[in-house]
N, C-alpha and C positions, 0 to 999 in steps of 0.2 A: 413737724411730725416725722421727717425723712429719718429720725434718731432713733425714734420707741422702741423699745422692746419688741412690741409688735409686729412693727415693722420688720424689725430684725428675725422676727420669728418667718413671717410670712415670707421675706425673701428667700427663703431656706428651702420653703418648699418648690417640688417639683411641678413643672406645667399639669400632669398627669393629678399629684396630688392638690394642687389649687384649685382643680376642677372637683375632687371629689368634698372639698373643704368648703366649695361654694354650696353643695346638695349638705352636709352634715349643719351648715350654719343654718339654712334652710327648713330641715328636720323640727315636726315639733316633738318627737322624741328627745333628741339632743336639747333643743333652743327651750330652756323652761322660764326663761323671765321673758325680760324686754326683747321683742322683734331686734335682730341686729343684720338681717338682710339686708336694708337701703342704707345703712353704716358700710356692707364689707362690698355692694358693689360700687360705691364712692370710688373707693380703695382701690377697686379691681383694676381699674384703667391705669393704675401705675407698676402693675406687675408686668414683668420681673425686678427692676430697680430700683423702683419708688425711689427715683433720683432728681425727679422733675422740683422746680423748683415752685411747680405752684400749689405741692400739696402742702399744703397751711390746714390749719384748725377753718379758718375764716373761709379758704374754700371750700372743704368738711360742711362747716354750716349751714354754709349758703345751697347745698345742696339735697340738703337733707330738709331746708326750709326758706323754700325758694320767699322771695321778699323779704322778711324776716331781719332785723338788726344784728348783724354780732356782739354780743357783750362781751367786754375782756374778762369779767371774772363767772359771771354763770355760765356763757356762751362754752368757755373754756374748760370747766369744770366737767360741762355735759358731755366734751368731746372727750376728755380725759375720761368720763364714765365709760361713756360706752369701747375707747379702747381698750380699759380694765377690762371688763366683761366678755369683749371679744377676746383678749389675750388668754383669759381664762377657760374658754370654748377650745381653742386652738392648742392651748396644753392638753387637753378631754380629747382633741383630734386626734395627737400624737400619740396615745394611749390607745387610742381606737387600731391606728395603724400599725402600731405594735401588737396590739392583740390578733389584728389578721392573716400577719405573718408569721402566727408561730402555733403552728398545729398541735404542739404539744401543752399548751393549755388550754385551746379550747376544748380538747377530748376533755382532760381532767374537767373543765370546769362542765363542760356536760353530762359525765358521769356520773358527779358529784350534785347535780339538778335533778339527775333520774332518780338518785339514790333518797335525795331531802324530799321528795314528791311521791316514790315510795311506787315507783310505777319499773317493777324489778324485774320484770318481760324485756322491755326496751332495754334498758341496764345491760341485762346478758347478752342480748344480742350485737349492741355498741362495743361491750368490753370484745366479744370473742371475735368482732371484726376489725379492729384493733391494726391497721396494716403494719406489715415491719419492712419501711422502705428503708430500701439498699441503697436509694438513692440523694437520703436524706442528707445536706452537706454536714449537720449536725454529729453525724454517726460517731458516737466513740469521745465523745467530748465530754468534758463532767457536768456539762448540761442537759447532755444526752441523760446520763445515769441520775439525774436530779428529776429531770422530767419523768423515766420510769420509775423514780419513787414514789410520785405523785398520784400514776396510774393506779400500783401496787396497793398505795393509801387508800383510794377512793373503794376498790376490790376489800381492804381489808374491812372495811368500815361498812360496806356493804354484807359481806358476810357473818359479821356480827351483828346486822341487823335482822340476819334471819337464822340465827344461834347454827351459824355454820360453823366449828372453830376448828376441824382442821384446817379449811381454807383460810380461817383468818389467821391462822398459826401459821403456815407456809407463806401468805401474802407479806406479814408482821416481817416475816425472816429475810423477805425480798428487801421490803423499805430498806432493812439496817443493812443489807449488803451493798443495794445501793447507795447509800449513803454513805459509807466506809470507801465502797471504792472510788468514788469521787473523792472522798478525803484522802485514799492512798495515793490517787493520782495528782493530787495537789504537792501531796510532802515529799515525793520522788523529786516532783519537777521544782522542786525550790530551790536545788542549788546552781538549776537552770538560771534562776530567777536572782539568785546575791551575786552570781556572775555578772549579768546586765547591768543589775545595781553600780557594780564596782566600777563598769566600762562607763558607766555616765557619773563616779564618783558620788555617788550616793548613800548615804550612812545607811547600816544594814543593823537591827533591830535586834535584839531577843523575842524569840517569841516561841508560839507554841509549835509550831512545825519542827521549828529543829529541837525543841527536849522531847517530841516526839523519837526525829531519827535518831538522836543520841541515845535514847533508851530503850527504844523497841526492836526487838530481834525481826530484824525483815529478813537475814537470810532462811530464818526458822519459818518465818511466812509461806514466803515460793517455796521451801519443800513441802510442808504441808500441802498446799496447793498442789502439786508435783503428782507429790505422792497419791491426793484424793480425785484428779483427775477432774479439779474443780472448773467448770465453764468459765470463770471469769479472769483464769491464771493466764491466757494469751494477751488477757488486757496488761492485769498487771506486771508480768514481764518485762513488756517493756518499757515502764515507769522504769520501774526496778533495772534495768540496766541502765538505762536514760542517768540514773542515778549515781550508780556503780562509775557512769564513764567520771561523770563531774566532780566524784570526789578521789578517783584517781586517777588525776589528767596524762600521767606517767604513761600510764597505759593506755597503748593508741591499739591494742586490739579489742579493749570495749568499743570504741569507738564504731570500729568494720563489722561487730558485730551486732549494735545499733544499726547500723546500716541497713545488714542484710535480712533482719528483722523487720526492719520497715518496708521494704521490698515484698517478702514474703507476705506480710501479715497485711499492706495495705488497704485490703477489702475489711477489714473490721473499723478502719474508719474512713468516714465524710472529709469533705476537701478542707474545714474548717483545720481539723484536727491536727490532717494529714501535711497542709500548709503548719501547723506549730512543729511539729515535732523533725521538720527538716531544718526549718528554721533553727532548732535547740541543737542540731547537729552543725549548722554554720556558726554559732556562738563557738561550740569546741572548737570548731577550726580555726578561730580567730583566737582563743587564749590559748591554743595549746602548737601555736605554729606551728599547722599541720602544713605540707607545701598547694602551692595557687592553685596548682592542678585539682585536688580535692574540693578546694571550692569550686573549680568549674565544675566537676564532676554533675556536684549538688546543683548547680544553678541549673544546668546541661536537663538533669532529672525532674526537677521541679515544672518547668518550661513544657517538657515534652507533656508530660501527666497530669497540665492546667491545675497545679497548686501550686502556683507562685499569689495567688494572693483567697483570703482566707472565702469569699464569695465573687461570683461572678458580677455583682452590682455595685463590687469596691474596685476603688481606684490602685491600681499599681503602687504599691509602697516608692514615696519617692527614695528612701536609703537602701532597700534588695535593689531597684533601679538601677540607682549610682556603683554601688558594690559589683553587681555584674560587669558595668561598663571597664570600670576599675582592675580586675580580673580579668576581662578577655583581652585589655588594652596590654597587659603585664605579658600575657601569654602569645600576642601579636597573630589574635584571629578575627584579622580585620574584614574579610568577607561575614564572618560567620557577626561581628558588633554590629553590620552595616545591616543584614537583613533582618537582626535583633530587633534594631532601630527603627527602623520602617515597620514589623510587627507590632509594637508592642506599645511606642510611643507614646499613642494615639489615647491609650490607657492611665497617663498619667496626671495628675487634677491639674487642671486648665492652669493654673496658678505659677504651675511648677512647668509646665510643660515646655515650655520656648527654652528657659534657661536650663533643663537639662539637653535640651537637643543641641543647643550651642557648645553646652560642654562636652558632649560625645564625639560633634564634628572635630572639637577641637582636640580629643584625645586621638582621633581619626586621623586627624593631619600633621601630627605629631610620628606616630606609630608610620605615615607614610613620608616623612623628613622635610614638609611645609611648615616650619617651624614659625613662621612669620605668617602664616595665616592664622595656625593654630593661638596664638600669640592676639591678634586682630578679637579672634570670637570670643577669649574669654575675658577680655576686657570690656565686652558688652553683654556680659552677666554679672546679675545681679541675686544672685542665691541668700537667703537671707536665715535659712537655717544652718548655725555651726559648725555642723561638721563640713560643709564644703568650704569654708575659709583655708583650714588648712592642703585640701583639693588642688585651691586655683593656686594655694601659694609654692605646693610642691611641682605643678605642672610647669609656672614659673619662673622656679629655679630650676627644672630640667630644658623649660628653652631656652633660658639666659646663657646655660652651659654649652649647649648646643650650638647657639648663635656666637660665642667669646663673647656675649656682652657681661665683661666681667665686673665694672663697677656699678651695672643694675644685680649684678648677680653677688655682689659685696651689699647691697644696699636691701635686697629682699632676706638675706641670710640675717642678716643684724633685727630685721624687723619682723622676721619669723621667732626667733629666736627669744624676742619680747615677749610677742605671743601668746608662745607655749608656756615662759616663765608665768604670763599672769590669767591664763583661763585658767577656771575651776572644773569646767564642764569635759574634757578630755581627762580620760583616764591616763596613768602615768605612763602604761604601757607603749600608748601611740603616741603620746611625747618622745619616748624614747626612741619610735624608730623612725620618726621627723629627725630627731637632735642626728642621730647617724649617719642616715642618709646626708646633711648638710656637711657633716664630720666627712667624710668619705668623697663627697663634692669637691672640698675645699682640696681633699688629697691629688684627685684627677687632673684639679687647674695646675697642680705643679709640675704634674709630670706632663699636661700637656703645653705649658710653657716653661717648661726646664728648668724651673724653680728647684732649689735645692732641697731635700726633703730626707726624712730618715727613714720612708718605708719605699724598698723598692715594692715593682710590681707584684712578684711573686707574694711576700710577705704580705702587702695589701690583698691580695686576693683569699688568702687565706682568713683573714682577717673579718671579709666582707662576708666571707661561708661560713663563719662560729659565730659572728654577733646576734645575740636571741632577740632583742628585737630591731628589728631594721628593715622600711618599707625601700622599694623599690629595689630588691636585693637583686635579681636578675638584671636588672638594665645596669646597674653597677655592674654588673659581671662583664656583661656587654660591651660594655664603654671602656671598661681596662680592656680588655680585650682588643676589641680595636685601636686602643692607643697603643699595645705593642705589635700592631702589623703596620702603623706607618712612621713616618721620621716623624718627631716636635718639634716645634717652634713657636715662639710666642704671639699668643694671639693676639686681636686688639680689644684694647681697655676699654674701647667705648663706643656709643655708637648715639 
């Protein structure tokens, strides 16, 4: 039974929520067939793991029918029933639990009960109490403006049932704005969205969003709007730039001007929101190689403003994680990664949390010239989502380099190099600024073992400041640098 569905469901939930699933099973509201009480507190004694090796069917049974024979095929059957049936209670849970958390349809769906009940006192009084929380993390999300369509619906619906039809005419006119501008705000942010696509190599569709942008005058929009001094033109603005920047990446002063927009305007959205739309600004930064600084910027802002992640009850994105550690290690602000660390850690799903701490120490000990400890910690990681492959293999070849172990550092470049040739899943871009950085590696060992070579320093440096893409472009800088303040000599081959 340690396999079911079931099972699998029930692990999922939290202490807090198992407690409240024990009263909902209990419910004879909820519970309209078969009692499955003395079925789920069987159960209960294997929560959280249900690892134990004695939950069998045959223990099941015996408990639920003390003396009682096991049968293999009815015995078995019954205990398959009743965990159909519970499985099916416990989907009805999670529905439950969704519905308590989101305020914005329970109003609708009470509304919408005063209004089919026809008790139009309560009605008025519910709609015109209506809170408008500031504090909602929702605020400004196309969920946000779906959910006030809802509101608007139930008003319109209402007013036409007591032949009110200005209101229902003003209400009618709210729905469709709400609803457009959740659609506007979708078709803005779509080339947010074939960007990402493209960074995980993703086939990017025909559809209707883009023969929307391709044929509809959105500059003729925002003036309109401009012009008529419409309430909802601060929203979509900065769709509408958000847009402007992505489809021309040329121009890096949409960019500062998206920026200073979000700054400004941040009180018109919730943290949900306010977390996407910095995030859509770290995408530009990454296709339009803006410099590291700019990302810290953003991470720097996020952090301080607690929207680094979209609710307080979610875990830390393990990839903004790594990307900051990535970034502050580049920019060598190793006080400021160390108390990051300690902050923040603590925040990342259990899963992940050990082997990112390994890999920060080990970017830590690296950044402080322990190149053989830093070396030690990330060979006892075990990261098993793809992008840190290429992570441990670049960190790798920067300590093989660092230590002269040049035939581990011959032997990881050859099998990096495989790699990149046969993933699908990295975009071509960050292939390319792997392949350089190894290109440019290969340059360094010559000159710091007097290898003959055709590019001196100077030409090399120049070189390493035009290639468009190429990671770890500062520490190159750094390392030619240092190798024309002391003599070369050849290092050793092995170690």
């Amino acid at each position: 039974m340690k396999d079911t569905k079931l099972v699998g469901l029930l692990k999922s939930l939290s202490p807090e929520e198992f407690k409240d699933f024990e009263k909902f099973v209990a419910s004879p509201y909820f519970s309209k067939g078969r009692d499955l009480v003395p079925f789920f507190r069987i159960l209960k004694q294997f929560y959280p793991g249900f690892s134990d090796e004695s939950l069998t069917q045959e223990f099941v049974f015996s408990g639920l029918f003390p003396g009682k024979k096991f049968d293999k095929v009815r015995s078995s059957n019954l205990i398959k029933t009743l965990s159909s049936q519970l499985f099916i209670m416990s989907k009805d849970f999670l529905i439950q639990i969704e519905l308590n958390q989101d305020e914005n349809k329970k109003r609708y769906f009470l509304l919408n009960q005063l209004r089919k009940k026809k008790l139009y006192q309560e009605f008025e009084r519910t709609y015109k109490s209506l809170p408008e929380d500031e504090s909602d993390p929702s605020k400004g999300t196309v969920g946000d403006f779906i959910a006030k369509y809802f509101i608007e619906l139930a008003f319109r619906d209402y007013s036409l049932d007591r032949d009110d039809f200005e209101n229902s005419y003003e209400a009618n006119l709210k729905t469709a704005e709400y609803t457009l501008l959740a659609g506007l705000i979708n078709t803005f942010k779509h080339q947010d969205e074939i960007n990402i696509a493209r960074g995980y190599n993703l086939p990017v569709r025909e559809n209707l969003l883009k023969a929307l942008l391709g044929n509809a005058d959105a500059d003729g929009i925002i003036k309109y709007l401009r012009d008529s001094k419409h309430p909802m033109l601060e929203y979509i603005e900065v769709y509408y730039q958000i847009y402007r920047m992505n489809i021309e990446p040329q121009d890096k002063s949409r960019y500062y001007l998206v920026r200073k927009m979000l700054q400004e305007r941040a009180g018109l959205f919730g943290q949900i929101e306010n977390y996407t739309l910095w995030n859509i600004l770290l995408s530009y930064c990454n296709i339009s190689n803006l410099p590291v600084e700019e990302h810290f910027y953003i991470f720097d802002h996020i952090l301080e403003n607690g929207i680094y992640r979209k609710s307080d009850s979610e875990d830390f994105h393990i990839v903004l994680f790594r990307n900051i550690v990535l970034v502050a290690s580049s920019l060598n602000k190793i006080e400021w990664l160390r108390k990051f660390l300690d902050k923040y850690s603590g925040e990342i799903h259990p899963d992940h949390r050990t082997d990112m701490r390994q890999y920060t120490y080990a970017m830590l000990n690296f950044s402080e010239g322990d190149f053989g400890e830093a070396l030690a910690l990330i060979q006892k990681i075990r990261f098993e989502l793809f992008l840190y492959k290429p992570d441990m293999r670049v960190l790798q070849l920067k300590i093989f380099y660092k230590l002269e172990y040049y035939e581990q550092l011959h032997s990881i470049t050859d099998s990096t190099l495989h790699f990149l040739r046969y993933n699908k899943e990295l975009r071509e871009e960050f292939k390319d600024s792997v392949k350089n950085l190894i290109k440019y590696i290969k340059e360094l060992v010559k000159i710091k073992t007097g290898t003959p070579s055709k590019s001196d320093s100077e030409f090399l440096r120049k070189k390493i400041k035009e290639e468009a893409f190429l990671g770890q472009r500062q520490w190159l800088l750094d390392e030619l640098k240092l190798l024309g303040e002391k003599p070369q000599g050849r290092g050793e081959t092995s170690r």
